[in-house]
C-alpha positions in Angstrom: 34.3 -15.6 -11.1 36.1 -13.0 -9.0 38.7 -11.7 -12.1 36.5 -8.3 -12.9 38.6 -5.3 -11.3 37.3 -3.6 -7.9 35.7 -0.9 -9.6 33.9 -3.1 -12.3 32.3 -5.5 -9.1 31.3 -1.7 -7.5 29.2 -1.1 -11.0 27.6 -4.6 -10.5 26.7 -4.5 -7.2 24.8 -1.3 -7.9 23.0 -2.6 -11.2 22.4 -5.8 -8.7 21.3 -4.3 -6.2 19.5 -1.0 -7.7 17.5 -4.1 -10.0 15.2 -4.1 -7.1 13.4 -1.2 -7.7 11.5 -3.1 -10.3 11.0 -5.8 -12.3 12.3 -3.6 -15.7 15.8 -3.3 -13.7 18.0 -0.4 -12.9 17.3 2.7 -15.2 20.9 2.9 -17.2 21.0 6.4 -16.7 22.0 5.9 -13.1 25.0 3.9 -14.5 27.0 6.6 -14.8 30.7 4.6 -15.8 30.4 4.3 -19.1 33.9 2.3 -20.0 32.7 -0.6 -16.6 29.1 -0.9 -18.1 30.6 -2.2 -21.3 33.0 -4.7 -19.2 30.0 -6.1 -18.2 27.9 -6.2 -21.3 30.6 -7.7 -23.1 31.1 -10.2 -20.2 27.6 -11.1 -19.7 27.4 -10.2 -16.0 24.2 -7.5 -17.2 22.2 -7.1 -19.8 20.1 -4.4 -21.2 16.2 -3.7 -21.1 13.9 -1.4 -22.9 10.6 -0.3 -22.5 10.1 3.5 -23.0 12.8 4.1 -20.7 16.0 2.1 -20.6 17.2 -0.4 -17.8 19.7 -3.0 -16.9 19.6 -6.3 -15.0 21.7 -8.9 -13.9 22.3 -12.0 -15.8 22.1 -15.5 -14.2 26.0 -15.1 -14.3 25.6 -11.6 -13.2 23.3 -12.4 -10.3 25.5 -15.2 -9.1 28.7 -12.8 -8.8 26.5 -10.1 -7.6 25.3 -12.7 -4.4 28.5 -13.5 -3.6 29.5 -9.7 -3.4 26.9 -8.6 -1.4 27.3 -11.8 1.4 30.9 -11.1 1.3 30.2 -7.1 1.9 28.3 -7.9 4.7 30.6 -9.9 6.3 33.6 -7.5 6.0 30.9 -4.8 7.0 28.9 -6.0 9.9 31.5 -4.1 12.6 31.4 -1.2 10.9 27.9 -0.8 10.7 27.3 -2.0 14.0 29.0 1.3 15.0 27.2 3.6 12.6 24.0 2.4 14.0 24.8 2.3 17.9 23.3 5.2 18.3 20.0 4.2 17.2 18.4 2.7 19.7 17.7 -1.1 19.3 13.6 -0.6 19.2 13.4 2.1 16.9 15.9 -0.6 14.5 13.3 -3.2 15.5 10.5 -0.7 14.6 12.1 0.0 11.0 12.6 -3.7 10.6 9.5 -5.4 11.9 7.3 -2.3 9.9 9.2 -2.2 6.9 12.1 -3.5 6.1 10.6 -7.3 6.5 7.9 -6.4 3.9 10.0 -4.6 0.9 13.0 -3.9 -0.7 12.4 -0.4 -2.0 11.7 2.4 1.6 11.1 6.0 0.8 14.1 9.2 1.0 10.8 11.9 1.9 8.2 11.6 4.5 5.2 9.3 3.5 2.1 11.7 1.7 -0.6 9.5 3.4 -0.6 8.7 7.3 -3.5 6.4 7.7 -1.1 3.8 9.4 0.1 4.6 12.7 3.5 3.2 11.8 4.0 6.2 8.9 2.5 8.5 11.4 5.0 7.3 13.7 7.8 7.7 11.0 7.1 11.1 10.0 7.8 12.2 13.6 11.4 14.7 13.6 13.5 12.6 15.4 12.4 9.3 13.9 12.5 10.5 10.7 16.3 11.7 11.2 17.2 8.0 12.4 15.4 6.7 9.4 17.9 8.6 7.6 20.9 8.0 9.5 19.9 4.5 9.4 19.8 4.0 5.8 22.7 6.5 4.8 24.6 4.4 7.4 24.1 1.2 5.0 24.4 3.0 1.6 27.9 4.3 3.1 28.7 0.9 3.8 28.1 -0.6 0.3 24.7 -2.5 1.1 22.3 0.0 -0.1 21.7 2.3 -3.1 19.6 5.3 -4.0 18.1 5.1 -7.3 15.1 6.4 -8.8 11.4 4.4 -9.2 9.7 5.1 -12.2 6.7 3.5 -14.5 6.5 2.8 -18.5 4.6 5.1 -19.6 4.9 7.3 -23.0 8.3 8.2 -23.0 9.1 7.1 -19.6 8.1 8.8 -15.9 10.3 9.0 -12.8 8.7 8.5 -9.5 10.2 9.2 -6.2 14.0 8.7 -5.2 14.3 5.6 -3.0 16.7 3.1 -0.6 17.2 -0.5 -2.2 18.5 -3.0 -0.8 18.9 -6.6 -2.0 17.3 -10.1 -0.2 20.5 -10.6 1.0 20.7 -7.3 3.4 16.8 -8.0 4.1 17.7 -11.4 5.8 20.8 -9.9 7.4 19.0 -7.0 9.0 16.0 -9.9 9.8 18.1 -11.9 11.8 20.6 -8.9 13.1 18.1 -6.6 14.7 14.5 -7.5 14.8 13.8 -6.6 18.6 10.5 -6.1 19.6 9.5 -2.7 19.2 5.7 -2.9 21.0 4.4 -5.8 23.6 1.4 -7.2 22.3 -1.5 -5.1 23.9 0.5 -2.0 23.1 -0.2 -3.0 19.5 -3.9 -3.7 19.8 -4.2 -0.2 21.2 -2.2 1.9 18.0 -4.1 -0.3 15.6 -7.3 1.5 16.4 -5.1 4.5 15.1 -6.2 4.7 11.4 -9.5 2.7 12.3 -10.4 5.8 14.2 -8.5 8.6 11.5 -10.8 6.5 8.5 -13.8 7.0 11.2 -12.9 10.7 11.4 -14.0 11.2 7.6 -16.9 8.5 6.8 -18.9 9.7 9.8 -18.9 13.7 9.1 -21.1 12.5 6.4 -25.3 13.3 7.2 -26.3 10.2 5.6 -26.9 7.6 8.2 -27.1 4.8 6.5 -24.0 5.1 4.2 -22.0 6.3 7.2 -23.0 3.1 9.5 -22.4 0.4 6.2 -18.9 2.4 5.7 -18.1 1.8 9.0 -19.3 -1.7 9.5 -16.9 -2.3 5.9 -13.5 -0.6 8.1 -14.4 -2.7 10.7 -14.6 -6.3 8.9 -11.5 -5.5 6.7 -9.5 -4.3 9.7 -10.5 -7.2 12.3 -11.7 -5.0 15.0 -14.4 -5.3 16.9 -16.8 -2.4 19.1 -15.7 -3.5 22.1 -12.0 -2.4 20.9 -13.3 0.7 20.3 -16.2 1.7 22.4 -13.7 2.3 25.0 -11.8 5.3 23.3 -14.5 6.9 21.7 -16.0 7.4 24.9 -13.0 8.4 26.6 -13.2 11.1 23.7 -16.4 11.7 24.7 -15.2 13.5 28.1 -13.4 16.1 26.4 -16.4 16.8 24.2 -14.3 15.4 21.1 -17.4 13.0 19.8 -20.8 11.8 21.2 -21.1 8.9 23.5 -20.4 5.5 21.6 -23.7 4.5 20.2 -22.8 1.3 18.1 -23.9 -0.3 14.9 -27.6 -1.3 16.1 -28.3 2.1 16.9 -30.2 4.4 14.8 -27.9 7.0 15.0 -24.4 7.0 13.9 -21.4 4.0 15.4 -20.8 7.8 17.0 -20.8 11.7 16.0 -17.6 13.3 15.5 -17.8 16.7 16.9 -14.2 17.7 16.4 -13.0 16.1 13.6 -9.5 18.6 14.8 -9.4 17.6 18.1 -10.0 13.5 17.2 -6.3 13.7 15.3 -5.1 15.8 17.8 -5.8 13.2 20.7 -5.2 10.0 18.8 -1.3 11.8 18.4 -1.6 12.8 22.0 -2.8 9.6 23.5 -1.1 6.6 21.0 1.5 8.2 18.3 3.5 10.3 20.8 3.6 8.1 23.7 4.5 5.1 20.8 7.6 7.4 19.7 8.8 8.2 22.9 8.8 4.0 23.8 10.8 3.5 20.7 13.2 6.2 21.8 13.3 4.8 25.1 11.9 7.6 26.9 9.1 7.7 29.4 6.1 7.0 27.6 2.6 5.1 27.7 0.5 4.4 25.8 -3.3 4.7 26.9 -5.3 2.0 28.2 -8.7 1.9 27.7 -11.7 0.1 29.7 -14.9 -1.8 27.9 -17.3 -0.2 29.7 -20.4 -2.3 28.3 -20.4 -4.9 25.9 -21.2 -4.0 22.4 -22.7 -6.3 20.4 -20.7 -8.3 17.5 -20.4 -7.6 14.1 -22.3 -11.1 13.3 -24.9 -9.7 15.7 -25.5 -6.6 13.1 -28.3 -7.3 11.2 -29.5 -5.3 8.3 -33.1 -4.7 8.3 -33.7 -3.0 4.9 -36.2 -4.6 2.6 -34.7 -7.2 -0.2 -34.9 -6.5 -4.2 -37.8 -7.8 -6.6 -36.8 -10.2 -9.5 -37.0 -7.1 -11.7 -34.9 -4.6 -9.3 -32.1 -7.2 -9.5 -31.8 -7.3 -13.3 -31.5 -3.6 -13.3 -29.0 -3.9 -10.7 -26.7 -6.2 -12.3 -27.0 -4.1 -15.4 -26.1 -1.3 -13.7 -22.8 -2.9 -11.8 -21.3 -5.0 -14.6 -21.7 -2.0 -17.1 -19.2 0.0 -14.8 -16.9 -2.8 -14.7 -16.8 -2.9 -18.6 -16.4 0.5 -18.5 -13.8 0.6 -16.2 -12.0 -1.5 -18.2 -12.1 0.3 -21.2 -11.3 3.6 -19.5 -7.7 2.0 -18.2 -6.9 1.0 -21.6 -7.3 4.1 -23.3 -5.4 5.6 -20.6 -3.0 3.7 -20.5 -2.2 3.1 -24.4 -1.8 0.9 -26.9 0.6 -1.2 -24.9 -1.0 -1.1 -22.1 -0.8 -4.6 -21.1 3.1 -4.5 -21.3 3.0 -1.5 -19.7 0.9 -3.0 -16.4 3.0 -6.3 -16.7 6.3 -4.5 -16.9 5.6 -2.0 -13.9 3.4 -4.2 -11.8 4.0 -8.0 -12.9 2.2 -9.4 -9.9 -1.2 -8.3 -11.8 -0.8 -9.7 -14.6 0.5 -13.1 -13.2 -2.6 -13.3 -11.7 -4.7 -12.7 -14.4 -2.7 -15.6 -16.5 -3.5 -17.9 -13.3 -7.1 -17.5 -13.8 -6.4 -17.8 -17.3 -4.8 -21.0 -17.0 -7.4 -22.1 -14.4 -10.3 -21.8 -17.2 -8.4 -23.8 -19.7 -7.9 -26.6 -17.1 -11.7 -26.9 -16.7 -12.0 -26.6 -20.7 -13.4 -23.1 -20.3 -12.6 -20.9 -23.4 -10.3 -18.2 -21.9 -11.2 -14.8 -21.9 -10.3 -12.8 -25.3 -9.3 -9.9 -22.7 -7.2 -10.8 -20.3 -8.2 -7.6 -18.2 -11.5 -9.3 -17.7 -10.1 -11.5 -15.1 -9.2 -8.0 -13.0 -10.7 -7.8 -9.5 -11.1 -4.8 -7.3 -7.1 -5.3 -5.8 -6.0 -5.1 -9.6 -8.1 -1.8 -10.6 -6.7 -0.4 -7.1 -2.9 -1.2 -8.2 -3.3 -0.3 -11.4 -4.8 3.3 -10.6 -2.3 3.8 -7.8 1.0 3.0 -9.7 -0.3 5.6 -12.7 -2.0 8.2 -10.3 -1.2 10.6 -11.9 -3.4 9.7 -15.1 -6.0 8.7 -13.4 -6.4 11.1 -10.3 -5.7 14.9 -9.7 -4.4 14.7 -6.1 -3.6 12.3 -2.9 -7.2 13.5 -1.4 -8.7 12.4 -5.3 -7.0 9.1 -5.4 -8.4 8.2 -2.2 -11.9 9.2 -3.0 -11.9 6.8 -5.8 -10.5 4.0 -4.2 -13.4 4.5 -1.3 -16.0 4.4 -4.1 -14.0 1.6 -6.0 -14.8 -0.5 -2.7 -18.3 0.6 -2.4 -18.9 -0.1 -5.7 -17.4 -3.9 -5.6 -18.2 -4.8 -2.0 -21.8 -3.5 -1.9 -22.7 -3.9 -6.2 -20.3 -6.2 -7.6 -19.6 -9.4 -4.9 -22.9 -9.4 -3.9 -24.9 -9.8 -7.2 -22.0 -12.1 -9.0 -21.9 -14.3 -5.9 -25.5 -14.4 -5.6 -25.7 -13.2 -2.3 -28.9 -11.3 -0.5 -28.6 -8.1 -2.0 -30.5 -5.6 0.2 -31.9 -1.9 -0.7 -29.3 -0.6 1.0 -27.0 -2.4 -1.0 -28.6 -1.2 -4.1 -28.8 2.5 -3.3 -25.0 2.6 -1.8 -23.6 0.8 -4.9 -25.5 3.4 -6.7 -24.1 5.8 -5.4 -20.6 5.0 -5.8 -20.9 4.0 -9.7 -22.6 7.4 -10.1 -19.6 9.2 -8.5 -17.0 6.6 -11.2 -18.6 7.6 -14.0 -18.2 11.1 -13.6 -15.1 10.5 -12.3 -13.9 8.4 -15.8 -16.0 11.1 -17.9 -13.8 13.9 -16.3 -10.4 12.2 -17.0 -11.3 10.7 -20.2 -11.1 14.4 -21.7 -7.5 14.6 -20.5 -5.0 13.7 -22.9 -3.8 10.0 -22.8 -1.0 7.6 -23.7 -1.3 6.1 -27.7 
């Protein structure tokens, strides 16, 4: 197994490796030894891909040999990394591989474009950033990672951003070699009120009441915090004139007023982010504590009181929410192309595996499967989907994140509650409303843009 040259096993442990970046493979153009790539084409160790652009992978043969390479590289590297990286210290290491390294294969070579998580606003700190580089150019100098370039299938083939890849077998390694604990428990429960509170900072500048409570009651339910968590910060902002006392979801103002939506950001890096980075560089550092000072009541305690829809009221509703689905549907596809369906299930397989579950799932009950297969997409697929081909769909970061919100409106307040047959309030109706008035302008916009045939 071991009879290619040195030089031919460095072209496969790239291609092995670099395979990571997705499921298409390598792009061949980052191959760059031509007479090596044919050794191992003509020995079956890789093989070629094409969709629009043009890839390689490893073979079962290939992936075998490329295993054993990379366990043996780590075993002839481990003491020379070891002294690359002793200048790190050991939580920031923990930090980069509890946060990320334990979740993914691919890591980013620029500074993340949105901080709503207080782990990349941690990360895009100067002197974490330049260990996130040293830490990473400290295993591609070692063999055990490679830079190589994302990209999606679209017409004619589009790069994305330059990344790190690694392989599962430098993942485990770095699992069991240096996952320290960056944060003690109740450090934790403090910085995750970090991007509850930056989210806060924008749905509550809005005047209209009602929308701004329901937006925040949604952060609150899909981020597992509680008022109590946060009563206790707000009103510590409070003191410095930064937003109004907390008032809380029964009240008939606002959760709370945001007075200076500046200064919010400004103490959240102040009072978590900064003290987090100095803890990870082993500096003095603490992270604020905050004090309940009443008790808030629960989020099962919340209780809408708008009136409920007539019989009538509720078939124009669900006329209203499934014809924006079936819309949405259709605008993807013509985006997207002809082969669109290769195209999602080449740059994002995990979508259209789901899709064939469901598939699968109707056929086992004796249900005639759907003639579409995009019409077993939920809101996480449409999200994906618009996310990996941004640049289609949306016209900037701040754009893409506008329709995502009103993606969630739409399903969580229009589409789950009248398909499950849940109570759907007037509330309910008029913020769904809302929301598939702002997609449709949104898909009427972009569908004058030229698109992908």
């Amino acid at each position: 197994m071991m009879d290619i040259s040195i030089q031919t096993q460095e072209v496969l442990l790239k291609v092995y490796i670099g395979q990571n970046i997705n499921r298409s493979g390598i792009l061949q153009s980052e191959i760059k030894d031509e007479e090596q790539k044919q050794i191992l084409l003509s020995e079956s160790f890789i093989k070629e891909n094409h969709w629009y652009l043009h890839q390689f992978l490893t073979t079962d043969k290939g992936s075998t040999l490329g295993e054993t390479l990379v366990k043996k590289r780590i075993e002839e590297k481990e003491n020379q990394l070891q002294t690359k990286l002793q200048d790190i210290p050991q939580k920031v290491l923990g930090f980069f591989v509890k946060r990320y390294i334990s979740k993914k294969l691919v890591f980013i070579t620029q500074k993340p474009r949105f901080m709503d998580s207080w782990e990349d606003s941690v990360l895009t700190d100067g002197r974490i950033w330049l260990l996130w580089d040293k830490f990473f150019a400290s295993l591609e100098s070692c063999g055990l990672c490679i830079k190589t370039y994302d990209y999606v299938s679209t017409r004619g083939g589009e790069l994305r951003d330059l990344c790190y890849v690694i392989s599962p077998e430098m993942q485990e390694f770095l699992i069991n070699r240096y996952s320290v604990s960056d944060f003690t428990s109740n450090q934790e429960e403090t910085l995750k009120l970090y991007p509850i509170l930056t989210l806060a900072n924008r749905i509550l500048t809005t005047e209209d009441i009602d929308y701004a409570r329901q937006r925040y009651y949604e952060l609150l339910k899909s981020c597992s915090i509680t008022e109590d968590q946060l009563a206790g910060i707000v009103n510590d902002m409070n003191k410095e004139r930064i937003t109004s006392e907390y008032h809380g979801l029964l009240s008939e103002k606002k959760p709370f007023e945001v007075m200076n939506p500046i200064g919010v950001q400004t103490y959240l890096d102040k009072n978590l982010i900064k003290p987090a980075i100095n803890i990870l560089l082993e500096r003095e550092g603490k992270i604020k504590e905050y004090i309940i000072e009443k008790k808030i009541p629960s989020l099962s305690e919340v209780k809408a009181e708008w009136g409920l829809l007539d019989h009538d009221e509720l078939g124009v509703f669900y006329i209203m929410v499934s014809s924006l689905e079936r819309e949405l549907r259709e605008f993807v596809k013509e985006k997207l192309g002809k082969g669109w369906i290769k195209r999602i299930e080449n740059d994002i397989p995990d979508v259209v595996k789901r899709w064939k579950e469901k598939e699968k799932k109707d056929e086992k009950w004796g249900i005639d499967p759907e003639r579409d297969i995009m019409n077993y997409a939920d809101l996480e697929d449409y999200i994906e989907v618009i996310k990996k081909y941004d640049r289609m769909f949306v016209d900037s970061d701040r754009d893409l994140g506008n329709v995502i919100t009103q993606l969630e409106i739409w399903y969580n307040h229009g589409r789950n509650p009248i398909m499950h047959s849940r109570t759907v309030t007037r509330q309910k109706y008029d913020t769904a409303k809302s929301a598939i008035d702002f997609l449709k302008q949104w898909m009427r916009r972009k569908a004058s843009i030229l698109t992908y045939k």
